[in-house]
C-alpha positions as CSV (number, residue, x, y, z in Angstrom):
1,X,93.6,152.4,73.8
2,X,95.6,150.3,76.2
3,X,98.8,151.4,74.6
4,X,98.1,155.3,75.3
5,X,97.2,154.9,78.5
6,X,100.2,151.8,79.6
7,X,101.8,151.5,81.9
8,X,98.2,152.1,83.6
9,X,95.7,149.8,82.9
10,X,92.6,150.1,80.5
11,X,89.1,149.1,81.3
12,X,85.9,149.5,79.3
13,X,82.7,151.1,79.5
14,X,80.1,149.1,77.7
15,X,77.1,150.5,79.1
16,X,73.8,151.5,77.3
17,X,73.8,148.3,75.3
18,X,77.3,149.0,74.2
19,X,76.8,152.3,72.8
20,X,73.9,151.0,71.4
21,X,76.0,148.7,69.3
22,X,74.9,145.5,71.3
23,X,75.9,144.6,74.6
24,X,76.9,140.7,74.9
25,X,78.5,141.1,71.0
26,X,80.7,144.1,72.3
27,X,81.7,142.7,75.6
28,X,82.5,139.4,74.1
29,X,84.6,140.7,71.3
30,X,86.5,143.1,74.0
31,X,86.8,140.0,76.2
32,X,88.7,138.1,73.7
33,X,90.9,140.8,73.0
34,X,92.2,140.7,76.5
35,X,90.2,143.4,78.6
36,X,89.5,142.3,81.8
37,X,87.7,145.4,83.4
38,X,84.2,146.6,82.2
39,X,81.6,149.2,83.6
40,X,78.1,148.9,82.7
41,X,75.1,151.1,84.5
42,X,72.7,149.0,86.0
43,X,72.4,145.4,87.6
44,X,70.6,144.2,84.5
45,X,73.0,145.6,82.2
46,X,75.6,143.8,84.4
47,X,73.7,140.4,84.5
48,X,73.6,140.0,80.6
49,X,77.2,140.6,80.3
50,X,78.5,138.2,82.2
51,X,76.3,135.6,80.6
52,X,78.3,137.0,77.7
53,X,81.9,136.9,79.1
54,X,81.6,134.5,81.6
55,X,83.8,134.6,84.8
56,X,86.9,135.9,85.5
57,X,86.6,139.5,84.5
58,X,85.7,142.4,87.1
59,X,82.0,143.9,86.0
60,X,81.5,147.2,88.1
61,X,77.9,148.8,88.2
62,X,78.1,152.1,87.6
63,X,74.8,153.7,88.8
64,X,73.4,151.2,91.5
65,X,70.5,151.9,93.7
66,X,71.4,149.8,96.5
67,X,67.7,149.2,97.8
68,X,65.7,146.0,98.1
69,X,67.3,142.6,96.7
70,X,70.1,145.0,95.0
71,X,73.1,143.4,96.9
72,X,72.1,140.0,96.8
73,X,71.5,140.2,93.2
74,X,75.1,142.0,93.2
75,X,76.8,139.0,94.5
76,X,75.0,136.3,92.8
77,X,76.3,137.5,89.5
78,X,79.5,138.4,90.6
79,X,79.2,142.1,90.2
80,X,80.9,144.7,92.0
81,X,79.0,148.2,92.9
82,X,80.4,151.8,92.7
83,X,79.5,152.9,95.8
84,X,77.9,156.7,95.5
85,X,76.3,157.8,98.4
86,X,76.6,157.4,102.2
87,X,73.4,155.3,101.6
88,X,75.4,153.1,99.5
89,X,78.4,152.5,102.1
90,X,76.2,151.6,105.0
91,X,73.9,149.1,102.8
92,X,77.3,147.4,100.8
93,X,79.2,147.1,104.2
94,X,76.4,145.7,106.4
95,X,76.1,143.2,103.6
96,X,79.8,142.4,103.0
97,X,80.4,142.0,106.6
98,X,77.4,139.8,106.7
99,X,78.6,137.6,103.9
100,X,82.3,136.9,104.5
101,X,83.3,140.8,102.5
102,X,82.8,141.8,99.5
103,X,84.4,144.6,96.9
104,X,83.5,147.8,95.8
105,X,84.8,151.3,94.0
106,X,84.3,154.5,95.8
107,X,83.1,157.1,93.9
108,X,83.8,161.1,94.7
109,X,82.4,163.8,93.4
110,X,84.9,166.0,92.4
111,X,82.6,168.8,90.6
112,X,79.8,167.4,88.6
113,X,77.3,167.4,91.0
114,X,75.9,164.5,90.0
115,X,77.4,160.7,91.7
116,X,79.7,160.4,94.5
117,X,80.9,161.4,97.9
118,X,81.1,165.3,97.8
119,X,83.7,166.6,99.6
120,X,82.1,166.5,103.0
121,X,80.5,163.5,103.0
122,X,84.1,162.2,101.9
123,X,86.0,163.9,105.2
124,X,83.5,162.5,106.9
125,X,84.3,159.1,105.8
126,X,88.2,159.7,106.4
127,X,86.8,159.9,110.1
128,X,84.7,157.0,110.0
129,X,87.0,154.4,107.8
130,X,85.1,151.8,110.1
131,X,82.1,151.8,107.6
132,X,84.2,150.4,105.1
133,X,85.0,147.2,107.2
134,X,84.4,144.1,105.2
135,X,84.8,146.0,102.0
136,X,88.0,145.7,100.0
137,X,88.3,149.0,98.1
138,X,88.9,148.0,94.1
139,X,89.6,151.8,93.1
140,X,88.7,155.3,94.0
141,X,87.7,157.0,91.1
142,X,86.0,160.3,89.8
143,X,84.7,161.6,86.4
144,X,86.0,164.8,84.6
145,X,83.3,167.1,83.5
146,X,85.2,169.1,80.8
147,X,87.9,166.3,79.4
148,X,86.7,166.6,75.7
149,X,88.3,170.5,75.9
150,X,92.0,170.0,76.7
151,X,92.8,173.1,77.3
152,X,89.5,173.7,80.4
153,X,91.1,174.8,83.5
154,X,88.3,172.6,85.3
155,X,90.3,169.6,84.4
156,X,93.4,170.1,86.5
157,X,91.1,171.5,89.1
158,X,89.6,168.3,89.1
159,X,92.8,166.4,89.5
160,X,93.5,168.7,92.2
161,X,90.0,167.7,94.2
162,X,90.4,164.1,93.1
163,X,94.2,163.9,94.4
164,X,93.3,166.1,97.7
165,X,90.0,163.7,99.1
166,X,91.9,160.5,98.5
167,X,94.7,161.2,100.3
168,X,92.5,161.5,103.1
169,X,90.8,158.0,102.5
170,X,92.2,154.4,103.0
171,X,94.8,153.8,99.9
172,X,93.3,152.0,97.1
173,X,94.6,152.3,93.4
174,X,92.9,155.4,91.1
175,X,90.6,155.8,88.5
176,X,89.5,159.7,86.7
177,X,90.1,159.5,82.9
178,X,87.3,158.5,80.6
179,X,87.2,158.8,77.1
180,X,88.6,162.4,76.7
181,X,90.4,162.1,80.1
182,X,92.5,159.7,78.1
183,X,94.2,162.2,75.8
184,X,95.0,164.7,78.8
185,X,98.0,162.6,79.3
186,X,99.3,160.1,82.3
187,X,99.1,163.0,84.8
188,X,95.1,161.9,84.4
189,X,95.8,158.0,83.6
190,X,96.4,156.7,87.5
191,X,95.6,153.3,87.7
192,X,93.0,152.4,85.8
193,X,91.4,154.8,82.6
194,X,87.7,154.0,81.5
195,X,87.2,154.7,78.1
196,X,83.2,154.1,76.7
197,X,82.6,156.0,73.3
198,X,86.3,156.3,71.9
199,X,85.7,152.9,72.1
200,X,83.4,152.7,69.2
201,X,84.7,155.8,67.3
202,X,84.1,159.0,68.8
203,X,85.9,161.5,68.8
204,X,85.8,163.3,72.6
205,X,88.4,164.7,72.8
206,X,90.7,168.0,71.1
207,X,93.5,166.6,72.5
208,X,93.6,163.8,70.5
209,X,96.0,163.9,67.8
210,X,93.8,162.3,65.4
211,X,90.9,161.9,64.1
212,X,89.7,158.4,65.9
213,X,89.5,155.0,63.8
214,X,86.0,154.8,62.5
215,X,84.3,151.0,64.0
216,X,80.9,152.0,62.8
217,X,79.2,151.8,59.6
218,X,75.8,152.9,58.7
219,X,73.9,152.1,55.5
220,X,69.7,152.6,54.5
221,X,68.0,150.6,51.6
222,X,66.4,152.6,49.1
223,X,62.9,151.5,48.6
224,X,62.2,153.4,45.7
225,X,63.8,155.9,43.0
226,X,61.4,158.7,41.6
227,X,61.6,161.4,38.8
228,X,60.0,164.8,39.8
229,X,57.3,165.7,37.0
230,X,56.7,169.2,37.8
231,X,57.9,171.6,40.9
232,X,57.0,170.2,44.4
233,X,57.5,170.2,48.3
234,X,59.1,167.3,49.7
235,X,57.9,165.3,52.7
236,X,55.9,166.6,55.7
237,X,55.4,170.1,56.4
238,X,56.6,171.1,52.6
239,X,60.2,172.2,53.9
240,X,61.6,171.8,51.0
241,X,61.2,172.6,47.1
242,X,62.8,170.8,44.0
243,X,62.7,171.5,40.5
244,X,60.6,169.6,37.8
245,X,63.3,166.4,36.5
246,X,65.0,166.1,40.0
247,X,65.6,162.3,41.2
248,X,65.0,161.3,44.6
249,X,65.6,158.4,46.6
250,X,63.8,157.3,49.5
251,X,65.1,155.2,51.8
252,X,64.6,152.5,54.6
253,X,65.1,154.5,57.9
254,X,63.9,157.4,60.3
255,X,63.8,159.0,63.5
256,X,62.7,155.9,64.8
257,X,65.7,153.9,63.6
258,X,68.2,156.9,65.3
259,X,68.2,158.9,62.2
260,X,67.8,162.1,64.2
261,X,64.6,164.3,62.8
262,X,67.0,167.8,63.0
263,X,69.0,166.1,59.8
264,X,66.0,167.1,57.8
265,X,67.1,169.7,55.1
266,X,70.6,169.4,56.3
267,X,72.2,166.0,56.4
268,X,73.8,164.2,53.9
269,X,74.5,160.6,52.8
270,X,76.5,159.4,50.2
271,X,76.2,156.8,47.1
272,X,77.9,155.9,44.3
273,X,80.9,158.2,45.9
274,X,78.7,160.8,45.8
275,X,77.6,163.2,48.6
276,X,74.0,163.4,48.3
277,X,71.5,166.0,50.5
278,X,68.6,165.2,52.4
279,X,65.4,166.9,51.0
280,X,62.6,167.5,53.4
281,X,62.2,166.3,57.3
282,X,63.3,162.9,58.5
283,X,60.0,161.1,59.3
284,X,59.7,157.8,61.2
285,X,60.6,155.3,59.0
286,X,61.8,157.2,55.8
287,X,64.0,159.7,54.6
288,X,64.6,161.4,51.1
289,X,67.9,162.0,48.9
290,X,68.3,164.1,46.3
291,X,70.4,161.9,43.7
292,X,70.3,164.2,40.6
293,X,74.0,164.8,40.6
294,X,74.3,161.1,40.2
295,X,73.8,159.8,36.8
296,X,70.1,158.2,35.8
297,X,70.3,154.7,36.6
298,X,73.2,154.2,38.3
299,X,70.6,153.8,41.9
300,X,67.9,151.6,42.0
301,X,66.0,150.4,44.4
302,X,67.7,147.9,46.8
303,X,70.8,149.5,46.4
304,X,72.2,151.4,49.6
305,X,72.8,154.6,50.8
306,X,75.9,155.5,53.2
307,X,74.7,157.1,56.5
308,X,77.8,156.3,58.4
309,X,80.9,155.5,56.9
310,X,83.9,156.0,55.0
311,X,83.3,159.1,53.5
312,X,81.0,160.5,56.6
313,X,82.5,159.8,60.1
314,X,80.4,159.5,63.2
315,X,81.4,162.7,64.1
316,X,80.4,164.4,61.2
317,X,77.0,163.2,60.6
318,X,76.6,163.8,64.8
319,X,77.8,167.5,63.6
320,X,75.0,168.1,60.9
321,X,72.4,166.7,63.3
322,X,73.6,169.5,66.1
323,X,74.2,166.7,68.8
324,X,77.1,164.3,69.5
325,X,78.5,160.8,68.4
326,X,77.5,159.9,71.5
327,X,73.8,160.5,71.1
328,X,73.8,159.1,67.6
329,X,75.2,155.9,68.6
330,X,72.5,155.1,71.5
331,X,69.8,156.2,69.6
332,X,70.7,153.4,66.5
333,X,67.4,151.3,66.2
334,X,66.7,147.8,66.7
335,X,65.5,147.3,63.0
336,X,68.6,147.5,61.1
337,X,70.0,144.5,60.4
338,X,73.6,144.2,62.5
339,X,76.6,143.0,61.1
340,X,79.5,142.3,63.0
341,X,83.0,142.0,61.5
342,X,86.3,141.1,62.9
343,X,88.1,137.9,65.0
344,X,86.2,139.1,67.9
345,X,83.0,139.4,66.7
């Protein structure tokens, strides 16, 4: 990612237990690889990464609610807060200035409605710049609503807002591309991009020239391999019919493992190379295959059924369940069993 985004520099978002793919293992791993910068969400996410990593690297808090022992536990785990709110300003900067300073990202809201200084609340800072005493100013960054869609006009409006409020506000380096904000080129790249889930292989963005390198692989056990005797329904709610002599497999996962219940009757996995449909609704723990295009006793039980993989992307499987890879990633469950491969790992 660093070498799209270079000469600007690269940081990574690692919150939500990485994506759901494990927080300390992910952050370690990108540690070693040289990445310096990281955004989790909360304080807690924050504290368990940098029992990971260790010191050194910057670890900015994303969605802070600076109230009671917030900044103190801030600085005694060398965290750094984006600051969000007026709120957020006045607690951070009584503190810093208390403690011998401190740093901090501004946040502006640029058009989401949702974190950061809106536009008045940002002139009125420009007038005030004696709030900020105490606080050395890492970045000022924003977040683009609309990145995944190259071509939405709210993007450059965005940059417009973004470029417009700062210029107003003491000079600090830039942050505004995430994942998608990535691709829109170095008009969006500034300082510093913060890429989260084309970290871990989704693909956000239709700018990208490429499909994104698949990281993630997803496979179920099958518990058991059954022979239809006569016409039936399948699973709860009798969704689904097969035909006397159909094989099904059933295996080891469910909506409670991330295996989103809307796949029922129209996700797929694949074994033996073969793409193989799911019959009936996804229930908690379990969810059926029909395997009669695969020859009789080629699966048995044990053997494994591709969720997420080689032949199915993130993406796709995201794409049959109506949702995105992002969902499907933080919804993966703690009971499969995780494997991770690589130098970094």
């Amino acid at each position: 990612m660093s070498t799209i985004t270079a000469p600007s520099s690269c940081g990574a978002v690692v919150k939500a237990d990485g994506y759901g793919l494990g927080l300390a293992k992910v952050g370690s791993a990108l540690s070693k690889t040289g990445c310096t910068r990281f955004f989790v969400a909360t304080i807690d996410e924050g504290i368990t990464l940098r029992r990971s990593i260790g010191a050194g690297s910057k670890i900015y808090v994303l969605n802070v609610t600076m109230v009671g022992d917030a900044a103190a536990e801030l600085d005694d785990h060398d965290l750094t807060p984006v600051l969000n709110s007026p709120f957020d300003i006045a607690v951070w900067g009584t503190h810093c200035r208390s403690f011998g300073g401190g740093r901090a990202i501004l946040a502006l809201d640029t058009g989401m409605q949702r974190l950061g200084l809106s536009p008045s609340e940002a002139q009125d800072l420009a007038g005030a710049t004696d709030r900020l005493d105490g606080v050395t100013i890492d970045y000022v960054m924003s977040h683009l609503a609309c990145a995944e869609d190259a071509e939405h006009p709210m993007n450059e409006e965005q940059r417009r807002r973004f470029d417009a409020l700062r210029s107003n506000l003491p000079r600090a380096p830039a942050s505004l591309a995430n994942s998608g904000g990535v691709f829109l080129g170095s008009a969006f790249h500034y300082d510093l991009s913060r890429p989260g889930a084309a970290l871990y292989g989704v693909s956000c963005s239709t700018s990208a020239s490429k499909k994104m390198k698949q990281v993630v692989g997803l496979k179920g056990k099958i518990l058991q391999v059954r022979v239809v005797d006569s016409e039936s329904t399948v699973g709860y709610g009798a969704t689904r019919s097969v035909q006397a002599g159909s094989r099904l497999a059933t295996v080891a996962a469910g909506y409670a493992d991330g295996y989103l219940r809307s796949l029922g009757n129209s996700g797929h996995g694949y074994a033996a190379g073969v793409k193989i449909p799911v019959v009936g609704r996804v229930s908690m723990d379990l969810i059926t295959f029909d395997i009669s295009n695969i020859p009789s006793g080629v699966l048995n039980q044990g053997d494994d059924v591709e969720l997420i993989g080689t032949h199915q992307t993130l993406d796709d499987l995201a794409g049959e369940a109506g949702t995105i890879g992002y969902e499907i990633l933080t919804s993966l469950g703690q009971r499969y069993e995780r494997r991770y491969i690589g130098n970094g790992a």
